[in-house]
N, CA and C atoms as an extended XYZ file, in Angstrom:
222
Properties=species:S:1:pos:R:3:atomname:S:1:resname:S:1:resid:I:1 pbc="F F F"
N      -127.451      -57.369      -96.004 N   UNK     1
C      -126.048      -57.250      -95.645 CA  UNK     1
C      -125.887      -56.483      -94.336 C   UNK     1
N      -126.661      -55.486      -94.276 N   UNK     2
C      -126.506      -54.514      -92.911 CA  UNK     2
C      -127.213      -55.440      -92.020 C   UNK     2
N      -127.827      -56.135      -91.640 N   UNK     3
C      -128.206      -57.483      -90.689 CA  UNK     3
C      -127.223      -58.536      -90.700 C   UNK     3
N      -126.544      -58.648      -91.308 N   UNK     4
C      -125.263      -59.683      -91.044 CA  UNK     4
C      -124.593      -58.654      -90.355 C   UNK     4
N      -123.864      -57.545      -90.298 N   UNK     5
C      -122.998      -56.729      -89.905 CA  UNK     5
C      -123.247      -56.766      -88.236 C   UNK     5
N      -124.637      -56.192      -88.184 N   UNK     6
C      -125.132      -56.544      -86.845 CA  UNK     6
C      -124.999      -57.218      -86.148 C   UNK     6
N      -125.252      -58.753      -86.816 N   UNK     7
C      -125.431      -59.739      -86.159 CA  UNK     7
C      -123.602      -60.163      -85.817 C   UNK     7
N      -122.723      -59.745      -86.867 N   UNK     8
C      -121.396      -59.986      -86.263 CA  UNK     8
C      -121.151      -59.121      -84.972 C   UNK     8
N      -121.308      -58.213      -85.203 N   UNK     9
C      -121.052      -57.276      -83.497 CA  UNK     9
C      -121.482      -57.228      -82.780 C   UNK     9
N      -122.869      -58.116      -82.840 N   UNK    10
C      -123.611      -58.373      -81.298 CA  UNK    10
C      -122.514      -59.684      -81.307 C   UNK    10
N      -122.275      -60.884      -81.636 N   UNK    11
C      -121.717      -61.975      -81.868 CA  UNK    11
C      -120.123      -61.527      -81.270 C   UNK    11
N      -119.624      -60.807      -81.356 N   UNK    12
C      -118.426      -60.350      -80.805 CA  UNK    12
C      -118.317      -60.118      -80.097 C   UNK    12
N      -119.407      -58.973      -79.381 N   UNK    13
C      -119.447      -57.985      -77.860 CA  UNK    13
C      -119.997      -59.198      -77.264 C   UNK    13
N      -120.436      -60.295      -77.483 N   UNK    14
C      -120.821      -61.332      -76.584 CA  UNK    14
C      -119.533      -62.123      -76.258 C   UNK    14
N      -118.868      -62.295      -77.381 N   UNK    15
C      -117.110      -62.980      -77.382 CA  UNK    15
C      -116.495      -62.304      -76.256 C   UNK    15
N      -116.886      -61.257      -76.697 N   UNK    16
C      -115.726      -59.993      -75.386 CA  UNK    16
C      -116.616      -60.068      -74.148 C   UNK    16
N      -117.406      -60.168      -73.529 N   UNK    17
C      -118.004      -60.282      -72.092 CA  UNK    17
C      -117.620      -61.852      -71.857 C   UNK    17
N      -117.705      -62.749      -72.696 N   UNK    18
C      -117.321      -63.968      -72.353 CA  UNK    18
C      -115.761      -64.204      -71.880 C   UNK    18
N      -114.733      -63.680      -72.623 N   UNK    19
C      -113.393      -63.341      -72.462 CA  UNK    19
C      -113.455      -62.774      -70.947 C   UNK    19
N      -114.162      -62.200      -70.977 N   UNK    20
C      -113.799      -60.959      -69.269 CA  UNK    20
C      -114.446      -61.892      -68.390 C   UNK    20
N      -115.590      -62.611      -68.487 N   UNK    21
C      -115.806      -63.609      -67.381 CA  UNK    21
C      -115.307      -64.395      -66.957 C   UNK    21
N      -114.478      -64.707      -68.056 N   UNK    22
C      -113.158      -65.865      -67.666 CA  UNK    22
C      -112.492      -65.524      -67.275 C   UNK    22
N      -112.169      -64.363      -67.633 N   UNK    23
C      -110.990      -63.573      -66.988 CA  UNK    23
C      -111.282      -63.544      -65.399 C   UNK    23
N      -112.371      -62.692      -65.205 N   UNK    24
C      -112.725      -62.812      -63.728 CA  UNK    24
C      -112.786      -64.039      -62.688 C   UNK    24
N      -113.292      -65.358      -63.645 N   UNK    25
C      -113.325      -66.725      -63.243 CA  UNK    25
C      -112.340      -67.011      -62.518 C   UNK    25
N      -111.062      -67.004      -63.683 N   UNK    26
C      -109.259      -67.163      -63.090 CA  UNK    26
C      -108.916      -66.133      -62.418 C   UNK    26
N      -109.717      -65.000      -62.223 N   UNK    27
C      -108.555      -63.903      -60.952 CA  UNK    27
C      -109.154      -64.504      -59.839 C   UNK    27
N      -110.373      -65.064      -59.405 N   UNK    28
C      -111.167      -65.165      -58.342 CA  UNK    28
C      -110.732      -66.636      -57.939 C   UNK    28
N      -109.924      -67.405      -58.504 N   UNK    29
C      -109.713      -68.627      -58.252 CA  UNK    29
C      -108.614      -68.690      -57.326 C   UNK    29
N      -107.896      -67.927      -56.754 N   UNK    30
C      -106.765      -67.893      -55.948 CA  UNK    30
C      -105.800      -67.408      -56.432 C   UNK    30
N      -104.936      -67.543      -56.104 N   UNK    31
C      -102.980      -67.666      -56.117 CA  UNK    31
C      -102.451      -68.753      -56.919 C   UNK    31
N      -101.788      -68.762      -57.592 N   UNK    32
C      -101.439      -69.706      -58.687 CA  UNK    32
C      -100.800      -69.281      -59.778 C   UNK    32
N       -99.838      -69.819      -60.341 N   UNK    33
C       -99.569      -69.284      -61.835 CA  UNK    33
C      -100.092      -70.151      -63.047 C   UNK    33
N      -100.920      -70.917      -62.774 N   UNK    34
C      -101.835      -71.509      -63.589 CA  UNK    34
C      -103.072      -70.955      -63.880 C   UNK    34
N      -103.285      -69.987      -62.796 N   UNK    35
C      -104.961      -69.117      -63.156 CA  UNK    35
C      -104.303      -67.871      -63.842 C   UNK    35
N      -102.962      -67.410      -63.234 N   UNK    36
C      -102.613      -66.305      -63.647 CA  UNK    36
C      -102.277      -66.316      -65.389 C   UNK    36
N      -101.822      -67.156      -66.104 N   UNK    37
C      -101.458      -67.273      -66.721 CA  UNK    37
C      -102.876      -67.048      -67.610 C   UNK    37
N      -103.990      -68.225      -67.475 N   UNK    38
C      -105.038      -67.979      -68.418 CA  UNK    38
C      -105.591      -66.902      -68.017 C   UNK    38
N      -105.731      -65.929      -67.273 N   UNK    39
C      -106.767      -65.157      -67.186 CA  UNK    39
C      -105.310      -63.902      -68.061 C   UNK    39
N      -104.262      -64.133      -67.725 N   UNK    40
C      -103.692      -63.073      -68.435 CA  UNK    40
C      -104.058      -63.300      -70.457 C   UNK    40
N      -104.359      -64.262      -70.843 N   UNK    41
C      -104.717      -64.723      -71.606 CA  UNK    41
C      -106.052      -64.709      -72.263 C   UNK    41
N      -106.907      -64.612      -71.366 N   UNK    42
C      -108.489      -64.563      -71.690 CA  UNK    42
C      -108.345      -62.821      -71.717 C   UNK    42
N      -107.593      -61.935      -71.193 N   UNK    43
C      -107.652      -60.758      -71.268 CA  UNK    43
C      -107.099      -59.651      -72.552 C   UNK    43
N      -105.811      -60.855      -72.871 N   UNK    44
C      -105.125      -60.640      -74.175 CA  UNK    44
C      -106.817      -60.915      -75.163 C   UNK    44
N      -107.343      -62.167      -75.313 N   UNK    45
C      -107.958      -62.531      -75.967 CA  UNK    45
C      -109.058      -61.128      -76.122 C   UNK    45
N      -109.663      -60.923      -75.097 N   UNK    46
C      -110.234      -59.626      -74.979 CA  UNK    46
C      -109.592      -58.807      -75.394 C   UNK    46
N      -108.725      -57.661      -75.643 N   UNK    47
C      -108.434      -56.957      -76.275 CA  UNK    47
C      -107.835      -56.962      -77.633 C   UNK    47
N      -107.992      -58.380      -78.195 N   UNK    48
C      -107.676      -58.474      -79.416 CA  UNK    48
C      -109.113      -58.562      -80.194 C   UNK    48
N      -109.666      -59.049      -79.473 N   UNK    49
C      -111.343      -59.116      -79.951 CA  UNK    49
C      -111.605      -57.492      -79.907 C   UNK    49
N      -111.549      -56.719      -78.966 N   UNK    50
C      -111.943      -55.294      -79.526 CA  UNK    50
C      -111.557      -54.436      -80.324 C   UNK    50
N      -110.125      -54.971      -80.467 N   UNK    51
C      -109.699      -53.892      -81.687 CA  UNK    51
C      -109.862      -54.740      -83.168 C   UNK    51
N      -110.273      -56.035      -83.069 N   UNK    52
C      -110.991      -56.455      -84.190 CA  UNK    52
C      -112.103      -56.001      -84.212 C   UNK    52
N      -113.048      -55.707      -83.404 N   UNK    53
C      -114.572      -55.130      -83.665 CA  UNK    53
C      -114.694      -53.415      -84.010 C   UNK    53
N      -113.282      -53.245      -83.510 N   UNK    54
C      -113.431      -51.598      -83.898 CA  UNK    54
C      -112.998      -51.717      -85.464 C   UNK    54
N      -111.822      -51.889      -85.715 N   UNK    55
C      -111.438      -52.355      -87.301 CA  UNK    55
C      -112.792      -52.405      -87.520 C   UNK    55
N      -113.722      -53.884      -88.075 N   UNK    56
C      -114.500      -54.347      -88.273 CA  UNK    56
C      -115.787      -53.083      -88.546 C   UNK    56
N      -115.714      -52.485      -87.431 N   UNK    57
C      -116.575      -50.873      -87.633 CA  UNK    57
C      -116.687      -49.978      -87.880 C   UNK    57
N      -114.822      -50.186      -88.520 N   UNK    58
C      -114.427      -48.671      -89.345 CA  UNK    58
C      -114.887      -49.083      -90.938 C   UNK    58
N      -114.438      -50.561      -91.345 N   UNK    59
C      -114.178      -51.352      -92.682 CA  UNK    59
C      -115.811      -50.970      -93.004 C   UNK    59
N      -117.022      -51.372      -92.128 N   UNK    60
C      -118.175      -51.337      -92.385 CA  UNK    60
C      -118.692      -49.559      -92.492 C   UNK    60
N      -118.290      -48.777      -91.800 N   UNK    61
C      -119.185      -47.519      -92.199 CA  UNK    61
C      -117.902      -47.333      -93.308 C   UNK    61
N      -116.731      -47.666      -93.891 N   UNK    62
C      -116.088      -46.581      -94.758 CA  UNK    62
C      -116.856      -47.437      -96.419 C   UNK    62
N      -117.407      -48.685      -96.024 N   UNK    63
C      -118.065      -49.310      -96.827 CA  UNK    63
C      -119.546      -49.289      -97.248 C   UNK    63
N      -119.892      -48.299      -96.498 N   UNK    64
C      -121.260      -47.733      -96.256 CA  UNK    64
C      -122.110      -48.595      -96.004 C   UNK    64
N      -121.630      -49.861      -94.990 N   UNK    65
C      -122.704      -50.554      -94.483 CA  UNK    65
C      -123.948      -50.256      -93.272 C   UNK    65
N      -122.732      -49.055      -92.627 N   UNK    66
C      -123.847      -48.435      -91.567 CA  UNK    66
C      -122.602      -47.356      -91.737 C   UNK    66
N      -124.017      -46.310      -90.921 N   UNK    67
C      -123.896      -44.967      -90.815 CA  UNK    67
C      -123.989      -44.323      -89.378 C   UNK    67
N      -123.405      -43.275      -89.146 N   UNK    68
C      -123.248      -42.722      -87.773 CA  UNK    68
C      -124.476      -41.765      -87.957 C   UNK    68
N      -125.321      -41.955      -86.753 N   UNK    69
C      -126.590      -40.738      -86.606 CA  UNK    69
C      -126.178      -40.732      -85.006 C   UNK    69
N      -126.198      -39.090      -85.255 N   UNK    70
C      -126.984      -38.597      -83.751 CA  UNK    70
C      -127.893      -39.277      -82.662 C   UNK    70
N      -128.034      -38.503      -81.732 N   UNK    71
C      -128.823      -38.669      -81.349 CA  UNK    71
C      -130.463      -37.465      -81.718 C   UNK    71
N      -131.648      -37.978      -81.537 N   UNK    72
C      -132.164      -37.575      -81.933 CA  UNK    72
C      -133.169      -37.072      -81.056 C   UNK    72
N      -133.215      -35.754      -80.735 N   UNK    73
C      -134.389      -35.124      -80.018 CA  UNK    73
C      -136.154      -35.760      -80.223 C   UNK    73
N      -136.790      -35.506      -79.069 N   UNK    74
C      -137.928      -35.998      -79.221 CA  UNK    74
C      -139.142      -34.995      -79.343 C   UNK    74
């Protein structure tokens, strides 16, 4: 179960860099309210994807799927 969890939030933070590339795609495309529009959109999309992955990371440690550690001296 804690390897599915994983594998959703690598699977997400990849969703969310994909969102922002598009985003960047349509700002870099010119002047237009046709780029403006989707990239305002791919950006919405992005920040709805992160506060689903944060949710998603509260639901999982209050579920004791993962746990917060330190960092750990060597």
């Amino acid at each position: 179960m804690q390897s599915l969890v994983h594998l959703v939030v690598l699977l997400m933070l990849l969703a969310i860099v994909v969102s922002l590339g598009s985003a960047l795609y349509h700002l870099t495309r010119g002047p237009g309210g046709a780029n403006s529009r989707k990239m305002v959109r791919a950006l919405s999309i992005r920040v709805g994807l992160s506060l689903a992955l944060f949710l998603l990371l509260m639901l999982a440690w209050y579920a004791g799927l993962i746990a917060p550690h330190g960092l750990q001296p060597r």
